[in-house]
N, C-alpha and C positions, 0 to 999 in steps of 0.2 A: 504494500500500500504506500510508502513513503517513495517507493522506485517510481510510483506513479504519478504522484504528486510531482518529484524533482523534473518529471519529462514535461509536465504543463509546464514547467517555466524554461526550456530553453527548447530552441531550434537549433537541430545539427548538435553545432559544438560551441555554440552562441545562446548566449541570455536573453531573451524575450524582451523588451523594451516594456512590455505591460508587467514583466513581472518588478524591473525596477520602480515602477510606478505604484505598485502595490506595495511594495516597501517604503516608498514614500509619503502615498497619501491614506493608507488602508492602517499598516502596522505601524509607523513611526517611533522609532525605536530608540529611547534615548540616548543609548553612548554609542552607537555604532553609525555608521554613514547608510545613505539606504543599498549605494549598490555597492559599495563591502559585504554588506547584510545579505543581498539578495545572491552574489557569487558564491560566499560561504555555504548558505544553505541550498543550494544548488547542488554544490559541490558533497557536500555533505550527505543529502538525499538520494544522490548518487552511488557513491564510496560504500557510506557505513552497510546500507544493506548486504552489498558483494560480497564484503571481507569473512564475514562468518560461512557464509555459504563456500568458499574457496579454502576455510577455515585460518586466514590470517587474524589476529588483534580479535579472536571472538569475544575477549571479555571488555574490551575496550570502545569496539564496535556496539554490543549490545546495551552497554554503557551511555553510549551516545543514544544510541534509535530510545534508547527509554527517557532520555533527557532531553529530548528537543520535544515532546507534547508538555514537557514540565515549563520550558523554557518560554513556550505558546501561551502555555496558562498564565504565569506570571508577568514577564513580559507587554506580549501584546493584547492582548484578553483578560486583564485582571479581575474586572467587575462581572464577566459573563462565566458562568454555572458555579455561582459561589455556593450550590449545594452540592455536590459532584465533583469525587474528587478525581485529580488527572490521570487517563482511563479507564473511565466509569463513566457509562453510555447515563444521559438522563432519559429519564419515563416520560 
């Protein structure tokens, strides 16, 4: 699922223009630049999934895939499913 996500935001081997814009005006992110932000988790959504599967960095990979819906919640969605905690589907 996050393999999926990292594909909506680039074409080819290129960042999506919309996805910089979503980092922009959507998540805006306080200490980070938005298309830093937007590369990173590109890049990231990319990577971390592969590496367990090839079984390189499994425990630092799976480290990550479980810290970035943390990082989502905190972050850029603070005030949204303050009953549910990060995942955990709400009813």
């Amino acid at each position: 699922m996050i393999w999926q996500s990292g594909q909506t935001e680039v074409d080819g081997w290129h960042l999506k223009d919309a996805a910089v814009q979503l980092y922009e005006h959507e998540y805006r992110l306080p200490l980070i630049a938005p298309t830093l932000a937007a590369h990173l988790a590109a890049t990231a959504e990319h990577l971390f999934p592969v590496l367990p599967v090839i079984g390189l960095a499994t425990r630092r990979s799976a480290l990550a895939l479980l810290g970035m819906p943390l990082v989502i919640a905190i972050s850029v969605y603070p005030d949204a499913g303050r009953h549910t905690a990060p995942g955990q589907r709400a009813c």
